[in-house]
PDB file of N, CA, C and O in Angstrom, chain B, residues numbered from 101:
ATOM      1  N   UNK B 101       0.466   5.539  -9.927  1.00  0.00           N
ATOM      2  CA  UNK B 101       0.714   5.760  -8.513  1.00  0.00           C
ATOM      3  C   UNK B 101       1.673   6.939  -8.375  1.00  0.00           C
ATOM      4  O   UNK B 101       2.891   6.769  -8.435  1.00  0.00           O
ATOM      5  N   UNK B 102       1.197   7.961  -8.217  1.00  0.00           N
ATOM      6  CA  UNK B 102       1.874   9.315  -8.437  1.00  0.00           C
ATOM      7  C   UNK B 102       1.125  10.544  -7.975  1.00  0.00           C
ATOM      8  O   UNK B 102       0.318  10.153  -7.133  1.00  0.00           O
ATOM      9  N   UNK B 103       1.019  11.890  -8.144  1.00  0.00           N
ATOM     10  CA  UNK B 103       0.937  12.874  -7.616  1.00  0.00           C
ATOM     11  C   UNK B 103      -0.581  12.977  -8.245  1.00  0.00           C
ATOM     12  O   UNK B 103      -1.080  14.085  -8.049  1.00  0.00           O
ATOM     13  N   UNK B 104      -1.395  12.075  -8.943  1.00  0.00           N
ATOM     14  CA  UNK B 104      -2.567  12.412  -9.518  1.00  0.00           C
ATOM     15  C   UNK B 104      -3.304  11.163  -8.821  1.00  0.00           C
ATOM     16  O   UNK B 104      -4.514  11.237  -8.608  1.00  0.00           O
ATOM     17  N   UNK B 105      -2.614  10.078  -8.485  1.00  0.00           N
ATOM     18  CA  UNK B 105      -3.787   9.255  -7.380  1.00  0.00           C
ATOM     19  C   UNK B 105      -4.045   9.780  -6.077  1.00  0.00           C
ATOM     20  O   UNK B 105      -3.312  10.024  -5.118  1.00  0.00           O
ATOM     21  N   UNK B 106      -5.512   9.914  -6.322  1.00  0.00           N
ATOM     22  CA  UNK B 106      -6.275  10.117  -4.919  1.00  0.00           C
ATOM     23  C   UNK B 106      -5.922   9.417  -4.068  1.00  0.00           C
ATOM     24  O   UNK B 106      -5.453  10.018  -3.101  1.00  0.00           O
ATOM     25  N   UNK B 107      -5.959   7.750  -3.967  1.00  0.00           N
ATOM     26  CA  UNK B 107      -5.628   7.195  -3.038  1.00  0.00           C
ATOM     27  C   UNK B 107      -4.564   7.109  -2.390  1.00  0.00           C
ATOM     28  O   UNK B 107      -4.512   6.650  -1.249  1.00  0.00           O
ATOM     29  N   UNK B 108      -3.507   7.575  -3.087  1.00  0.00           N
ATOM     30  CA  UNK B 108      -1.656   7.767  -2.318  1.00  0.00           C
ATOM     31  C   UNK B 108      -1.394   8.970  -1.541  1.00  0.00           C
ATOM     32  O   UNK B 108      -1.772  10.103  -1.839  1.00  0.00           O
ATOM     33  N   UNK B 109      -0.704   8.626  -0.504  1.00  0.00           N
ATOM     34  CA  UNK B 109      -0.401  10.096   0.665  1.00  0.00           C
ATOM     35  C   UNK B 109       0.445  11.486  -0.333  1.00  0.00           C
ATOM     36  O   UNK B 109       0.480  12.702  -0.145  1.00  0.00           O
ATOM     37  N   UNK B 110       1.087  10.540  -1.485  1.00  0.00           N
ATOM     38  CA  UNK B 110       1.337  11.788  -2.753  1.00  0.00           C
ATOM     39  C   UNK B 110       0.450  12.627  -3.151  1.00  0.00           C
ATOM     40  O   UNK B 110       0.522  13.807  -3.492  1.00  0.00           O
ATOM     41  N   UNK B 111      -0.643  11.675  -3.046  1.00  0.00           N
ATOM     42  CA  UNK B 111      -1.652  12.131  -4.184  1.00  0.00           C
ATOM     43  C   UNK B 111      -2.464  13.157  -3.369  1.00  0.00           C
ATOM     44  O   UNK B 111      -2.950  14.141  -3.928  1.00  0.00           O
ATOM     45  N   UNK B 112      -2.620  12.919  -1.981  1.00  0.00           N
ATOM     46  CA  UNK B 112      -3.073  13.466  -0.949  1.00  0.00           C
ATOM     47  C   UNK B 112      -2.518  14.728  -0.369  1.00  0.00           C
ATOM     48  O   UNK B 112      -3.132  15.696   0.080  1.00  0.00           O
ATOM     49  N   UNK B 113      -1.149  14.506  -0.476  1.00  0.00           N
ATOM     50  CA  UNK B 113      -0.473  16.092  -0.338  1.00  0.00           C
ATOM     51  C   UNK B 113      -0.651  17.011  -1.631  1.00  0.00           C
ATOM     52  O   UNK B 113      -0.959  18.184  -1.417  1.00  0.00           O
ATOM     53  N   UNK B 114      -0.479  16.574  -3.011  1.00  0.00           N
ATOM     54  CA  UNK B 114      -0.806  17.530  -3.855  1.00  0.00           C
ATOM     55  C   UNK B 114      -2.310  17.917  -4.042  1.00  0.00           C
ATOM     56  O   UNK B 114      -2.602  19.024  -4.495  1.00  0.00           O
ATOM     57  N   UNK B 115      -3.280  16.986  -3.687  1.00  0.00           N
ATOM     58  CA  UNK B 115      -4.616  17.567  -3.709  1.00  0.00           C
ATOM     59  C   UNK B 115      -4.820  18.383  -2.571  1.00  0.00           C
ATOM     60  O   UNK B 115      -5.824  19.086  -2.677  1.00  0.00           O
ATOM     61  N   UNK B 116      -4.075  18.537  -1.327  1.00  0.00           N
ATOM     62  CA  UNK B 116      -4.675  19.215   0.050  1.00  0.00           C
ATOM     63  C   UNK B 116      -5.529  18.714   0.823  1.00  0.00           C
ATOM     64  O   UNK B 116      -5.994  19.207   1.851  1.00  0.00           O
ATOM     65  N   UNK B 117      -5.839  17.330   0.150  1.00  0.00           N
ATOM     66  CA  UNK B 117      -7.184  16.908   1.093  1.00  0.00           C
ATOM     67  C   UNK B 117      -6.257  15.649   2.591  1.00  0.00           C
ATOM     68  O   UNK B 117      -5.101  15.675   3.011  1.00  0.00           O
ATOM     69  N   UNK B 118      -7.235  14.889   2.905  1.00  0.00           N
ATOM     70  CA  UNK B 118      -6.703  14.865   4.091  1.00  0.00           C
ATOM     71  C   UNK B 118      -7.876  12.952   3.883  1.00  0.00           C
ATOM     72  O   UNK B 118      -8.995  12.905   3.372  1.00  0.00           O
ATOM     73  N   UNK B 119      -7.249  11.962   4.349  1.00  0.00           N
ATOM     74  CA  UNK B 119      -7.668  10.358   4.298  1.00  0.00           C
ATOM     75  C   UNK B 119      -7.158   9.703   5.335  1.00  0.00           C
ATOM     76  O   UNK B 119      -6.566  10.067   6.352  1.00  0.00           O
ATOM     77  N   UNK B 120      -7.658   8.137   4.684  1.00  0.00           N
ATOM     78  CA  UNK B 120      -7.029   6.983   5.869  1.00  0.00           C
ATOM     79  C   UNK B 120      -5.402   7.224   5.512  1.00  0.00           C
ATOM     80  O   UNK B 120      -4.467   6.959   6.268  1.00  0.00           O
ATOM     81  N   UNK B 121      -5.331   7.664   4.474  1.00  0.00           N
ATOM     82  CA  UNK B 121      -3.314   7.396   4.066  1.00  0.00           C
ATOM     83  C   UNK B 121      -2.822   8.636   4.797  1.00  0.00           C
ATOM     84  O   UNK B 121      -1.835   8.651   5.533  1.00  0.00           O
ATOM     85  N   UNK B 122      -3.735   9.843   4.478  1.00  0.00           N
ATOM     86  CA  UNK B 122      -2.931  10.977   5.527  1.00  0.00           C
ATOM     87  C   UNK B 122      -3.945  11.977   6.262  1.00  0.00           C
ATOM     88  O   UNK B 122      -4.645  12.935   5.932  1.00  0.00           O
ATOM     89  N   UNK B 123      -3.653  11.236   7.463  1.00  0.00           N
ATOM     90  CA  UNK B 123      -4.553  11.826   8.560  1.00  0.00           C
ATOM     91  C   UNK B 123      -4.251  12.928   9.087  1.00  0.00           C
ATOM     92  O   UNK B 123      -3.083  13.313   9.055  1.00  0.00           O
ATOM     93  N   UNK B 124      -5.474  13.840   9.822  1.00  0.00           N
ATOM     94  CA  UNK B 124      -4.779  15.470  10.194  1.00  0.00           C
ATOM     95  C   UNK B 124      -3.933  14.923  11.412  1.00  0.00           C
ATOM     96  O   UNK B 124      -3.663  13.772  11.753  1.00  0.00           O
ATOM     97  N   UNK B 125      -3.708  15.783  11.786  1.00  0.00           N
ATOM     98  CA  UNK B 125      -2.308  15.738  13.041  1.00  0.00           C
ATOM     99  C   UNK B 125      -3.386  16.273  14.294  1.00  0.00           C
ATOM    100  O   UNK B 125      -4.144  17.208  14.036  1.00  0.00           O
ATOM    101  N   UNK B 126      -3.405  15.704  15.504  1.00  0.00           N
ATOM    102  CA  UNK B 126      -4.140  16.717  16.357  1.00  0.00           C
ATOM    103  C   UNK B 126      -3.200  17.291  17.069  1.00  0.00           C
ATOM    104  O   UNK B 126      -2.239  16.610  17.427  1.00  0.00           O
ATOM    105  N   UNK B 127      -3.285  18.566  17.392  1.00  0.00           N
ATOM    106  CA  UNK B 127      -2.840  19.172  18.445  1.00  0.00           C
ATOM    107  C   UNK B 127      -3.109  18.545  20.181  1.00  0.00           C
ATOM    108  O   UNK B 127      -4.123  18.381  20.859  1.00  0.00           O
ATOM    109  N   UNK B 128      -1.446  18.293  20.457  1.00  0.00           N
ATOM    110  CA  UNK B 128      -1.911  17.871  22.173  1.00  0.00           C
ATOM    111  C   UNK B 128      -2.102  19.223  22.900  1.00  0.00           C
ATOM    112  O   UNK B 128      -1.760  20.376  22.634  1.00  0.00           O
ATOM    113  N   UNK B 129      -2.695  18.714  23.794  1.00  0.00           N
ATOM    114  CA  UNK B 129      -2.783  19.816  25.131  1.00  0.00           C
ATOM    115  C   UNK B 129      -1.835  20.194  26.247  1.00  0.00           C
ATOM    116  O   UNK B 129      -1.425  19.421  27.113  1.00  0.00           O
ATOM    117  N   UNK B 130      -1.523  21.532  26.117  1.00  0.00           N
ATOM    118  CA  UNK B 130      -0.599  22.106  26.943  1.00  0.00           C
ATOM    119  C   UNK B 130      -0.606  21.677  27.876  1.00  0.00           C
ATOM    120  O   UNK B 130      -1.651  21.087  28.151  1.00  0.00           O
ATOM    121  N   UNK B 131       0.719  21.685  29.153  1.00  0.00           N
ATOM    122  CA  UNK B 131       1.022  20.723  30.233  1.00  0.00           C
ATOM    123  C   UNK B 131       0.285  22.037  30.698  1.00  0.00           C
ATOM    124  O   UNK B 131      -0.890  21.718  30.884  1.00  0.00           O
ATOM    125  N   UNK B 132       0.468  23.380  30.966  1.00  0.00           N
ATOM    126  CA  UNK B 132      -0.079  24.564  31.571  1.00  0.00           C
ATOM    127  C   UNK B 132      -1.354  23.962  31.993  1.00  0.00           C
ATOM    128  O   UNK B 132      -1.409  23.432  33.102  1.00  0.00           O
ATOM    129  N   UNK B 133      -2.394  23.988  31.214  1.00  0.00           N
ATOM    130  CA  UNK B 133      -4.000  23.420  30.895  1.00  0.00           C
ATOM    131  C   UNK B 133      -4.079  22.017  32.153  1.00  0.00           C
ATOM    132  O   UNK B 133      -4.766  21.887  33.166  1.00  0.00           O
ATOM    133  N   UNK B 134      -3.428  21.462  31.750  1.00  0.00           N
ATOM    134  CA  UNK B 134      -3.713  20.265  32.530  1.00  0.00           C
ATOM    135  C   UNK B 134      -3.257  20.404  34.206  1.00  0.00           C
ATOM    136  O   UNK B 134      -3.831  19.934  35.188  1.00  0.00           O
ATOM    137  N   UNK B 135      -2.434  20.946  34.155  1.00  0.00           N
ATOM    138  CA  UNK B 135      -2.092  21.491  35.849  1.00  0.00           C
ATOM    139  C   UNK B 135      -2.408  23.101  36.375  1.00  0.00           C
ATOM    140  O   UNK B 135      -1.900  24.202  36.164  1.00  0.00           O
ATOM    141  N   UNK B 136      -3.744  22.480  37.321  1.00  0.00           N
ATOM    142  CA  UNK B 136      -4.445  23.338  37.559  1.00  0.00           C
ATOM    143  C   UNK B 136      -3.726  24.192  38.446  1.00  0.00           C
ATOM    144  O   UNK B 136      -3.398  23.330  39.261  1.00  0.00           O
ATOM    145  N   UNK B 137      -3.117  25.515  39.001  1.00  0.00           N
ATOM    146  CA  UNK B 137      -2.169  25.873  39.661  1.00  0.00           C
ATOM    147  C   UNK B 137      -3.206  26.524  41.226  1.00  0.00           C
ATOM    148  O   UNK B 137      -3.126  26.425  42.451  1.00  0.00           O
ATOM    149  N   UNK B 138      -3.998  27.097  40.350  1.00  0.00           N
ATOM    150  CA  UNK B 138      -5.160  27.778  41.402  1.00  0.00           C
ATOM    151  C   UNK B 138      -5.607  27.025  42.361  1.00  0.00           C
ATOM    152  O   UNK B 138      -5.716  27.541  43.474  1.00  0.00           O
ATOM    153  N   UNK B 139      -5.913  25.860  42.204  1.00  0.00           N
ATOM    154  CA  UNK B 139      -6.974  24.775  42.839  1.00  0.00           C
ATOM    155  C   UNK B 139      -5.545  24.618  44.349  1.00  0.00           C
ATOM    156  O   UNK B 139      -5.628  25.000  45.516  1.00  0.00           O
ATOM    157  N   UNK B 140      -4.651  24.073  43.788  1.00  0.00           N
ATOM    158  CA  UNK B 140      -3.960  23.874  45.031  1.00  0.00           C
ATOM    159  C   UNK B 140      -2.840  24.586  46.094  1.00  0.00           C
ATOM    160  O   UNK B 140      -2.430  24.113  47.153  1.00  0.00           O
ATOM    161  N   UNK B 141      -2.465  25.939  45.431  1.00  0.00           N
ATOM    162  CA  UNK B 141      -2.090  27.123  46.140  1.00  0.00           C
ATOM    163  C   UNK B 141      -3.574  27.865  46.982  1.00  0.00           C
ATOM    164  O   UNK B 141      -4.298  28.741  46.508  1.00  0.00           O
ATOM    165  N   UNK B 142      -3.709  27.200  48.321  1.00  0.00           N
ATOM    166  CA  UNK B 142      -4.405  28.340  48.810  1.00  0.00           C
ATOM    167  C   UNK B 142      -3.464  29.038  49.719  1.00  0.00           C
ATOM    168  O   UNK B 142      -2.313  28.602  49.730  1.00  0.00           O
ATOM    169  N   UNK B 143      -3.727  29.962  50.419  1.00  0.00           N
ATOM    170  CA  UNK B 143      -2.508  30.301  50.925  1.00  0.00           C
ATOM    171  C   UNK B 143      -3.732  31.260  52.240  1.00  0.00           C
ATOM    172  O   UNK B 143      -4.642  32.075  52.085  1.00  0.00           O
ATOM    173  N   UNK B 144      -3.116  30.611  53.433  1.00  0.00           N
ATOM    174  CA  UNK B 144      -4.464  31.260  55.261  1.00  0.00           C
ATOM    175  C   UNK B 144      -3.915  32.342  55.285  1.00  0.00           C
ATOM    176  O   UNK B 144      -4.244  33.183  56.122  1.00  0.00           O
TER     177      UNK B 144
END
């Protein structure tokens, strides 16, 4: 159980690969993106 098991998040950071032990990270979505600014500035 060390830097040569596949199955350990060790083993997973020295191989580069990515499992159930270490999952990718997602990127959230910018608050910008989600608040539409256009839609509710109209301006007569």
């Amino acid at each position: 159980m060390g830097k040569g098991d596949k199955k350990t998040k060790r083993g997973k950071i020295n191989r580069g690969t990515f499992g159930s032990r270490r999952p990718r990270i997602k990127k959230r979505r910018s608050v910008e993106n989600k608040i539409d600014i256009g839609s509710k500035a109209t301006v007569k």
